[in-house]
C-alpha positions in Angstrom: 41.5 -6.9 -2.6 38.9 -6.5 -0.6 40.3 -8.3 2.9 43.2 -6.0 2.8 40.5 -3.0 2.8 39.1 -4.3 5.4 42.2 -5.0 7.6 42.9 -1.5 7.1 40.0 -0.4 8.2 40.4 -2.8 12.0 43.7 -1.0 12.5 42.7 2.2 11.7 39.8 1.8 14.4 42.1 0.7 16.9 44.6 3.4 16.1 41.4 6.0 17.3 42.4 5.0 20.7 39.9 6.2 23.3 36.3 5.3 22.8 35.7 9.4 23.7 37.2 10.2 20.2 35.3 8.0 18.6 32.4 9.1 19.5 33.2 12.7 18.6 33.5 11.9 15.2 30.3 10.0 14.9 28.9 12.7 17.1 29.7 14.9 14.1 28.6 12.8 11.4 25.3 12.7 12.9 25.6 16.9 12.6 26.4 16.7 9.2 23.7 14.2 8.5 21.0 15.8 10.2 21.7 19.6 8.9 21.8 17.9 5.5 18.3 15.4 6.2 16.7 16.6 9.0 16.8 14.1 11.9 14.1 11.2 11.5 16.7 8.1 9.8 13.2 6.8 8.8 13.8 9.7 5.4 17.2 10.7 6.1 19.7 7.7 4.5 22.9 8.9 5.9 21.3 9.2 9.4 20.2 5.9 9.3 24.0 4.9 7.8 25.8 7.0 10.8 23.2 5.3 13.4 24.4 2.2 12.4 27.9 2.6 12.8 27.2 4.0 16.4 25.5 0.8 17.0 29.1 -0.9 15.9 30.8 1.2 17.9 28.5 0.5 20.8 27.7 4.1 21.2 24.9 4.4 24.0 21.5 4.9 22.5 21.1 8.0 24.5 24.1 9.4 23.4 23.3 8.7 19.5 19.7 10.7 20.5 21.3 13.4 22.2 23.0 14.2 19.4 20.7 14.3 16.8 18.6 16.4 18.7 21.1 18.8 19.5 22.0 18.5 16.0 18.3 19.6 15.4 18.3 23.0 17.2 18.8 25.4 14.2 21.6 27.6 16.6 23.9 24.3 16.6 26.8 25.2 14.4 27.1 22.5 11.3 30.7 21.3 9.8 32.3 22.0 6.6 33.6 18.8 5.4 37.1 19.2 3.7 39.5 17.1 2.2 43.2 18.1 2.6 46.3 16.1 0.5 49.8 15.9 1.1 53.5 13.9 1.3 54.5 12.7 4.5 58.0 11.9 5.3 59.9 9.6 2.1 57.1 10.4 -0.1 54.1 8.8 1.4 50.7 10.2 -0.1 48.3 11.4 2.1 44.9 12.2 2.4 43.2 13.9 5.1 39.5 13.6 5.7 37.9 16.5 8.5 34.7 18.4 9.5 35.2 21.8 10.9 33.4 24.5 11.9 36.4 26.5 11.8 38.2 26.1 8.3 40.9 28.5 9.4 42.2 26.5 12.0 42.0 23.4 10.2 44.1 24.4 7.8 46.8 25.8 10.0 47.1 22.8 12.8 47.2 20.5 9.4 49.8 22.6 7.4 52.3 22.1 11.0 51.7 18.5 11.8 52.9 18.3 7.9 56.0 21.0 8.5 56.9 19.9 11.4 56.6 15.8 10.2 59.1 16.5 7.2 56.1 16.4 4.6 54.5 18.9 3.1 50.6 19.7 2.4 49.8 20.3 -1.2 47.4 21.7 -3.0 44.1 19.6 -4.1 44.5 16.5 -6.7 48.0 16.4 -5.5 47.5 12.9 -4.7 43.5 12.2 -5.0 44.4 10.4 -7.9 46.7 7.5 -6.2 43.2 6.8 -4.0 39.9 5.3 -6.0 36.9 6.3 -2.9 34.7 3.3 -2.5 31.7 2.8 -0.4 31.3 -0.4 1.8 28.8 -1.9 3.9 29.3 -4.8 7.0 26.0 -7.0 6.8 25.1 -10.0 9.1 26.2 -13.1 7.7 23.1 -14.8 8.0 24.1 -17.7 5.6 23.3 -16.0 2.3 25.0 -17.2 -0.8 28.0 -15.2 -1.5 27.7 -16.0 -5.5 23.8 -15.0 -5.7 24.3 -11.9 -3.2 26.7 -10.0 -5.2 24.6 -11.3 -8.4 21.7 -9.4 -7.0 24.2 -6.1 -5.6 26.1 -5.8 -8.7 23.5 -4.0 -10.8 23.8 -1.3 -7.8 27.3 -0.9 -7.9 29.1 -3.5 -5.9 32.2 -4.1 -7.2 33.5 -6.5 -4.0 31.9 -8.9 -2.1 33.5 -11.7 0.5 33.0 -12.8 4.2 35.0 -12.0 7.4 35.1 -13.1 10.4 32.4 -10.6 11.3 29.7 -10.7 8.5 29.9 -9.8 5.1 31.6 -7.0 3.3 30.5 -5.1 0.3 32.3 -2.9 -2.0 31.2 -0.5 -4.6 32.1 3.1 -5.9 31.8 5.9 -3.8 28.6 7.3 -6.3 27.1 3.8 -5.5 26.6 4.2 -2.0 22.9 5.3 -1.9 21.9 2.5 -4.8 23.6 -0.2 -2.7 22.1 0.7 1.0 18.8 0.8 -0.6 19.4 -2.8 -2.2 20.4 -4.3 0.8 17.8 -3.0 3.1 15.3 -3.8 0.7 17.0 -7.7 1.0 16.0 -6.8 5.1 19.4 -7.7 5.3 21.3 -6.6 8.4 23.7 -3.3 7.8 26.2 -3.4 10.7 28.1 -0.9 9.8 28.7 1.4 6.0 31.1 4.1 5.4 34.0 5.0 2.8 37.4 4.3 2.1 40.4 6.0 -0.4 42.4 3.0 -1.2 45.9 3.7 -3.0 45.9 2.7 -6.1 49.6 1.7 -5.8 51.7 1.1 -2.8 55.3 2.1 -1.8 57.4 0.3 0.4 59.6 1.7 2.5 62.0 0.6 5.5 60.4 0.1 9.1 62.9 2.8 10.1 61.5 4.9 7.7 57.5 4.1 9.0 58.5 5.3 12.6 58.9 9.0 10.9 55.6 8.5 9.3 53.7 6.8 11.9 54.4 10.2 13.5 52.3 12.5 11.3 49.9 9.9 11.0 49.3 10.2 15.0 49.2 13.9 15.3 47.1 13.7 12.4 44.4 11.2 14.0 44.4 13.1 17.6 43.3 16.0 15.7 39.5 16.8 17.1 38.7 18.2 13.8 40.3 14.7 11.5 37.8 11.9 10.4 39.7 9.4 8.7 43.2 9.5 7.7 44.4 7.6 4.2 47.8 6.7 3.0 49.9 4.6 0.6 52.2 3.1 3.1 53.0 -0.8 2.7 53.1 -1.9 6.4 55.5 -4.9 6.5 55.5 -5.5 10.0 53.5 -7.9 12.1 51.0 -7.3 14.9 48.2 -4.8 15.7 50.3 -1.8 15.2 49.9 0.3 12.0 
């Protein structure tokens, strides 16, 4: 189960494209977290979380302080996270992840990328119910017993725990996020990168003719300044890089 999260989560990264919109969003996240924490990661848990991920993305340092002390001026305008759900093309469930600081638009460049894609965007717990929203965390495989680590994690909600090819991932519930980062960075173990996922519950297959007309929301979806993360129930049959 939780390999196929994770190859999910590779493509979806490489879908982002430029390094430039990457950084947006984590730019962002650092707004949110800050506005919500204040900006020392050393009390704020989030800010420490969304630090990390820059690091994975190999976001200069500079550009990481930058942000959270723009983020720290009280004039900088904070984002409203919302959560938008939906049918693409042939039925696909989607959900839509963004922070804006202008709802209003939001909504209206997401309603025409569904309109104009063949789906429709529907109203909330439309489809939330086909995802369960799990935390995970990326650690440094540093040799650590896979058995005995997710003996010591699962009392703090991890519910997945295996290697890759890049460290070890951890999964838990979304509500277990805070319990688990404090486990692990109590262990000193090394968090390379933490986050969340909505993985469908069920999948449906569909034809690769039929995944072109998806494909196509899902990009005007993801070059959207204002979209974080972008969530579906697609089974991708096809081979290579490309999601």
């Amino acid at each position: 189960m939780g390999r196929a999260f994770e190859f999910r989560k590779e493509r979806k990264m490489k879908r982002w494209g430029k390094m430039a919109r990457v950084f947006t969003r984590i730019g962002k996240d650092i707004v949110i977290a800050v506005k919500e924490g204040g900006p020392d990661p050393d009390t704020n848990s989030k800010l420490r979380a969304v630090i990390q991920n820059a690091k994975a993305a190999n976001m200069p340092k500079d550009n990481v302080e930058r942000a959270i002390k723009k983020a720290s001026d009280k004039d900088t305008t904070g984002y409203k996270e919302v959560t938008f759900e939906g049918y693409g093309p042939h039925g696909i469930a989607v959900m839509v992840e963004t922070a804006t600081d202008n709802n209003q638009r939001t909504v209206a460049n997401v309603r025409s990328y569904f309109n104009k894609c063949d789906g429709n965007l529907a109203t909330t717990g439309s489809v939330g119910f086909m995802f369960d929203h799990l935390s995970f965390f990326k650690i440094a495989d540093s040799g650590q017993d896979l058995e005995e680590l997710e003996f010591e994690l699962i009392d703090h909600g991890a519910e997945d725990v295996f290697k890759d090819d890049e460290g070890i991932m951890i999964y838990g519930s979304f509500e277990s996020f805070g319990s688990l980062q404090k486990a692990m960075e109590d262990m000193d173990s090394e968090i390379l990168s933490s986050g969340f996922e909505r993985i469908p519950t069920t999948m449906k297959e569909i034809s690769e003719e039929q995944m072109k007309d998806i494909d196509k929301l899902l990009g005007k979806l993801e070059e959207d300044d204002d979209v974080m993360n972008v969530f579906h129930n697609m089974t991708d049959n096809r081979t290579g890089d490309e999601e």
